[in-house]
C-alpha positions in Angstrom: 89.8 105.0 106.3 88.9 104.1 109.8 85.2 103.7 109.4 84.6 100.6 106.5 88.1 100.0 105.1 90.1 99.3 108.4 86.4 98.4 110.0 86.0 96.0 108.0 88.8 93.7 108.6 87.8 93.3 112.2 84.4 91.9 111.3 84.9 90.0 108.9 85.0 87.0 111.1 81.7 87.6 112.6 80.3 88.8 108.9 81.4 85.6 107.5 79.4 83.6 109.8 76.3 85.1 108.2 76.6 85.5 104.6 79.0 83.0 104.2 82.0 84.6 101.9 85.9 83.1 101.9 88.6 84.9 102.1 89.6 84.5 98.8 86.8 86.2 97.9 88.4 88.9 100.7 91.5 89.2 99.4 90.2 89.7 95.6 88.0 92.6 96.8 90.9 94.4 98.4 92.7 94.5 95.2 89.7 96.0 94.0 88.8 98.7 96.6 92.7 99.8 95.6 92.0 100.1 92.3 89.0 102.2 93.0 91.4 104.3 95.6 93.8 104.9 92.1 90.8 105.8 90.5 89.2 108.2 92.5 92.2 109.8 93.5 93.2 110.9 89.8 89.3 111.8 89.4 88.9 114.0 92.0 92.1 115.7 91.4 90.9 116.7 88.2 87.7 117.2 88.8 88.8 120.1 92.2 89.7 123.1 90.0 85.8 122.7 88.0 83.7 121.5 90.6 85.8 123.0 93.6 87.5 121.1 96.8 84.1 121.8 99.2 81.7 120.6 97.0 84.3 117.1 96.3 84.7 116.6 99.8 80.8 117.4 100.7 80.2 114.7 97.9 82.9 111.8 99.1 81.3 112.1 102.9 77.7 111.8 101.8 78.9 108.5 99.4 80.6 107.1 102.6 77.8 107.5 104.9 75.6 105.7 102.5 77.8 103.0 101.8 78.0 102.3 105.6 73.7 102.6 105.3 73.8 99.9 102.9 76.5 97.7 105.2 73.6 98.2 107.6 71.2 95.5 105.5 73.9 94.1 103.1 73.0 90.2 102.8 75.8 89.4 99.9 79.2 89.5 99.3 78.6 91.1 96.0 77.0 94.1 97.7 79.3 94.5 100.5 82.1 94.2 97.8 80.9 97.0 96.5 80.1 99.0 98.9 83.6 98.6 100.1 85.3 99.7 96.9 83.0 103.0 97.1 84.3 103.6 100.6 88.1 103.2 99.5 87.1 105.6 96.6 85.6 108.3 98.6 88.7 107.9 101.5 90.8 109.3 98.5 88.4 111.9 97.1 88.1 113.2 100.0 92.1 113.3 100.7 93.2 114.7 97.5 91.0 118.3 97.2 92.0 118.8 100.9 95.7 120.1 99.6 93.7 122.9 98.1 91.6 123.7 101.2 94.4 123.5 103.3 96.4 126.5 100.9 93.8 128.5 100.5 92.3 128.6 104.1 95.1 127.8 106.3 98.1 129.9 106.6 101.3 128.2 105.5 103.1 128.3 108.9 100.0 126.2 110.1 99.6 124.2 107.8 102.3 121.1 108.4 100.7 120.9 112.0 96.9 121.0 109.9 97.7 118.2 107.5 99.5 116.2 109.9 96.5 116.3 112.5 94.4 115.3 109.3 96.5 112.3 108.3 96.0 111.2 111.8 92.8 110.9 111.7 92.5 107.1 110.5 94.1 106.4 114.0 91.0 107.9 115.9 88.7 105.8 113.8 90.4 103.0 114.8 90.6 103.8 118.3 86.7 104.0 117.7 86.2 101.1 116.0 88.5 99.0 118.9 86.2 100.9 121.6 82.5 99.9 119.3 83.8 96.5 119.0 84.7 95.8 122.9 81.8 96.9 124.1 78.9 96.0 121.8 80.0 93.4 118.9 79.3 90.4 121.3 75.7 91.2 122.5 74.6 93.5 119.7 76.4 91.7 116.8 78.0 93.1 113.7 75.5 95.1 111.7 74.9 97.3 115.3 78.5 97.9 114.7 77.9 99.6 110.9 75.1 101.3 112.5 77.4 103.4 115.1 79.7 104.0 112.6 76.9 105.5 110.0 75.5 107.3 112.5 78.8 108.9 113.6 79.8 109.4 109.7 76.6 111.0 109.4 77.1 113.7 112.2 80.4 114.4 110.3 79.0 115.0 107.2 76.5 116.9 108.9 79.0 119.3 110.3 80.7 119.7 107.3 78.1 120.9 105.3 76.8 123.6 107.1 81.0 124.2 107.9 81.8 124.8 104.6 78.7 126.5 103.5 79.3 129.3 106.3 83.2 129.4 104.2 82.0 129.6 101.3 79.2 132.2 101.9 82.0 134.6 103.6 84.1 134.3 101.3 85.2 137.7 99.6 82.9 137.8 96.4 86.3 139.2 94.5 88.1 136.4 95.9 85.9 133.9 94.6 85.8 135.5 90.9 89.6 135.8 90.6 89.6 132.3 91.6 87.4 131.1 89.0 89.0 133.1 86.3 92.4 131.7 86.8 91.2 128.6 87.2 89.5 128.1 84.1 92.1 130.3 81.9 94.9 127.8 81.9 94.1 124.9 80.2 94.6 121.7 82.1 97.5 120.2 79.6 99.0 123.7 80.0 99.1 122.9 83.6 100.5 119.2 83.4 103.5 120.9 81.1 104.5 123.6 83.3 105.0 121.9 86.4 108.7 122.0 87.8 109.9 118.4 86.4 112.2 117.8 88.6 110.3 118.6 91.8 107.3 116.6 90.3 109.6 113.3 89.0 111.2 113.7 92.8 107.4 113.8 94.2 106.2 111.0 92.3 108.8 108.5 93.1 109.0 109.4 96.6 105.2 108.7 97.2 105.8 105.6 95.3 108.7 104.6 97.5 105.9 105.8 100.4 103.9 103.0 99.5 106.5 100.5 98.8 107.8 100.4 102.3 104.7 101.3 104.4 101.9 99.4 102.9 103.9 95.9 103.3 105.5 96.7 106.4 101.6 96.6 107.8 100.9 94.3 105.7 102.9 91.6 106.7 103.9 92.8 110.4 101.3 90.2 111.9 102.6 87.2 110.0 106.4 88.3 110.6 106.3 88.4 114.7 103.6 85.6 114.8 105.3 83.6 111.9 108.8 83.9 112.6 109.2 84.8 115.7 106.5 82.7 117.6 105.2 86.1 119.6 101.5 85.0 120.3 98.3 87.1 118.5 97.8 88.9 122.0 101.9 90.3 121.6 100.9 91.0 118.3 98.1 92.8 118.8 99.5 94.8 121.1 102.0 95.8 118.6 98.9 97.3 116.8 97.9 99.3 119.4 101.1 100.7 120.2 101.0 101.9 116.6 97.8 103.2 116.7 98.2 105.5 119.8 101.4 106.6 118.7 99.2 107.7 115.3 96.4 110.0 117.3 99.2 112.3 118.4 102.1 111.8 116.2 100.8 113.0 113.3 100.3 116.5 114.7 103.4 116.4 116.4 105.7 116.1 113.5 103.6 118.6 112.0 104.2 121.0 114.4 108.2 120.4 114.2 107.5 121.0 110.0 106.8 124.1 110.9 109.6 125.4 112.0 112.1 123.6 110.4 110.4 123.0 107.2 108.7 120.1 105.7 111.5 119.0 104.1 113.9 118.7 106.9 111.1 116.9 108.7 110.9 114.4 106.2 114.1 113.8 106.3 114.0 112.9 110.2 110.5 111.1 109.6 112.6 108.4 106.8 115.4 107.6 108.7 112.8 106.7 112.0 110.8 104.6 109.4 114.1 103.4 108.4 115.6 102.5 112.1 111.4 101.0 113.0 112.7 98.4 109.9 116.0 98.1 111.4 115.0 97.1 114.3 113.0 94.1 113.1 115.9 92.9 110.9 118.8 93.4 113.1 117.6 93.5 116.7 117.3 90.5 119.0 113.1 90.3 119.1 111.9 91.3 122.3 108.9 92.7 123.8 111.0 96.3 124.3 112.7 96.0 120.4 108.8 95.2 119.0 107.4 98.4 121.2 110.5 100.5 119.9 109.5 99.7 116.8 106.1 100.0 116.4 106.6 103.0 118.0 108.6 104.5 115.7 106.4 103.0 112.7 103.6 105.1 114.2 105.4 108.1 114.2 106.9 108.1 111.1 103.8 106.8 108.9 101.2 108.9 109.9 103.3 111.9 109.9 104.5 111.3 106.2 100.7 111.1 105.0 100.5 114.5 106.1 104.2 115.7 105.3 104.1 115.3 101.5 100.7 116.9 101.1 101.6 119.9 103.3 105.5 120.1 100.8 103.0 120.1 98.2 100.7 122.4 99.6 104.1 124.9 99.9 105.3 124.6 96.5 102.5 124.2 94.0 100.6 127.4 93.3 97.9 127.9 90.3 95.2 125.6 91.4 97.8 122.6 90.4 98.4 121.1 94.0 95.0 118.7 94.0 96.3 117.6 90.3 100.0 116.8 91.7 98.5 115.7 94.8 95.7 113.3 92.6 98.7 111.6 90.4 101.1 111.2 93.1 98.1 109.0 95.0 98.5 106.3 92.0 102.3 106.4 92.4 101.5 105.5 96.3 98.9 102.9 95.4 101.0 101.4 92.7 104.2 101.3 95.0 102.0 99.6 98.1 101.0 97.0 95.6 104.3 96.3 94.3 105.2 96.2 97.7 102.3 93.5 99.0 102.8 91.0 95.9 106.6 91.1 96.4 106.1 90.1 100.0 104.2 87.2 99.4 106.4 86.0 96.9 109.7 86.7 98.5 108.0 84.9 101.4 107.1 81.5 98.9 110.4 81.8 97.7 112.4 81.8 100.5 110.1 81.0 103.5 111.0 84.2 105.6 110.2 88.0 105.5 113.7 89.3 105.5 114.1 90.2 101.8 111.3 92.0 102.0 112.0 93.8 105.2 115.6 94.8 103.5 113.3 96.0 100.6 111.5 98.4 103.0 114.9 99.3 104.5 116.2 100.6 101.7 112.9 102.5 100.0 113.2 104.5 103.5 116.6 105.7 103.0 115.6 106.4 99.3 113.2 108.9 100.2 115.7 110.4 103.0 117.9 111.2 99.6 114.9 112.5 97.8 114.2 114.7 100.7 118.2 116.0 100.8 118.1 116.9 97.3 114.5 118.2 96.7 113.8 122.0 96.4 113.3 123.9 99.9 109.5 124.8 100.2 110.6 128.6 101.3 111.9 129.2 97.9 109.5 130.3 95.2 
């Protein structure tokens, strides 16, 4: 996510200068590179228990650092389109498989504080991007820019292969069969049918509600204080950064209380501080201290629950069915965030301000708290 998706945004300015595309053209390839998220996603989560998770993930990073290649010498919208919708693609084939790494190779009492230092890591790419940008977009220009971020993909994919290759070569060779066997012995619509419903239905609508309240709330933050509020782009910004920083750490922190409390307890807490970040906007006089209490709190709460549901996941679904569960409940969050955007700009049209929307937001965060009262406890199985 940090390198191309979120990169790209931030050039797009300077980009536009020298191939010439509208934003129009922009905003139609967004709604494409979610559709290729939705679609990857439910690949790849099928595709973990035959190929295996490594050898997905190995895959997804190689795809990524040669999309970023072609950025490089892209001299048409058409390319950079998509090149773009590959990136999104691999962001979530690489995120799905890694519920299935994470319960085979990490021990459960680790691993809310692993997947929560994982979902954080969009925040460090951005953090890198801001840092690339400052220092070199202005005398170096844009395509220097891909070419940083290429080479640094690069290294990463680098390390992971010969990572995962040491794994997979020390892995126990009866390990590895019993594995295979188990995988392959229960056919997939077997699977699909004996998955706790109600766990599953609970799962589903909560990553739905996931991406009904945080995909707009970034979304439209910028246009809400700016807009509405007459804060100027530097206030703004700010806001952004705020949220970022809050990201690189909070992530891992929350993790670390999921733990020992559980995840599901933790969700709970996360919800209601998405909830009070909303609250805040809505019902709180603006002012540079109610913006930084919020965005703090945004911070916390979103990059925490991108970790939170994989890890409940992680806890409760056994049989090489976590990456499938994991897959399907990335459509639900893709469908939700674009419910989520189109309703914002229409609620906006309608009624020329962002509270209805906002109140939307509100009330799909205390939804999920609910969801995260009555769901199953991960220590049972």
């Amino acid at each position: 996510y940090g390198f191309g998706i979120y990169l790209f945004p931030a050039l797009a300015p300077e980009m536009i200068k020298d191939i010439r595309f509208t934003y129009a053209e922009m905003g139609i390839t967004t709604g494409f590179v979610q559709a290729g998220f939705l679609f990857f996603a439910l690949v790849s989560g099928l595709l973990t228990n035959k190929v295996g998770a490594f050898r997905i993930i190995k895959t997804s990073v190689l795809l990524c650092t040669l999309s970023l290649l072609g950025m490089i010498w892209a001299n048409n919208f058409l390319v950079i389109s998509l090149l773009l919708i590959l990136m999104g693609g691999c962001a979530a084939s690489v995120w799905v498989p890694m519920v299935e790494v994470c319960q085979k190779y990490i021990s459960p009492i680790h691993q809310g504080r692993a997947l929560g230092l994982m979902s954080s890591g969009t925040s460090y790419g951005v953090f890198t991007n801001s840092i690339l940008i400052s220092f070199f977009l202005n005398d170096l220009g844009w395509r220097f820019i891909w070419i940083a971020t290429f080479i640094i993909v690069a290294l990463i994919y680098l390390c992971a292969f010969f990572i995962f290759r040491a794994i997979e070569r020390h892995e126990a060779e009866v390990d590895s069969q019993s594995t295979s066997a188990q995988a392959t012995s229960i056919p997939f619509l077997e699977k699909i049918r004996n998955l706790p419903r109600k766990t599953t239905a609970i799962i589903m609508l909560m990553m739905f509600l996931n991406g009904l309240s945080c995909m707009p709330f970034q979304t439209y933050l910028s246009s809400l204080l700016v807009g509405e509020h007459g804060l100027n782009i530097e206030q703004s910004a700010s806001a952004w950064r705020l949220i970022g920083f809050v990201g690189m750490f909070g992530g891992f922190l929350i993790g670390w209380v999921a733990d020992r409390i559980t995840v599901r307890w933790t969700l709970l807490i996360v919800y209601l501080l998405l909830g009070q970040s909303t609250a805040i906007l809505l019902y709180a006089e603006i002012t540079p201290v109610s913006i930084y209490a919020s965005s703090a709190l945004f911070g916390l709460s979103f990059y925490a629950i991108f970790g939170l549901v994989p890890a409940y996941i992680s806890h409760v679904y056994k049989n090489n069915t976590a990456a499938i569960v994991f897959a399907f409940g990335n459509i639900a969050l893709g469908l939700g965030g674009i419910l989520g955007n189109t309703a914002g700009g229409w609620i906006k049209q309608a009624t020329n301000t962002f509270e209805g929307l906002y109140l939307i937001i509100l009330f799909a965060a205390i939804g999920s708290a609910v969801l995260s009262i009555v769901m199953r406890s991960e220590k049972l199985d």
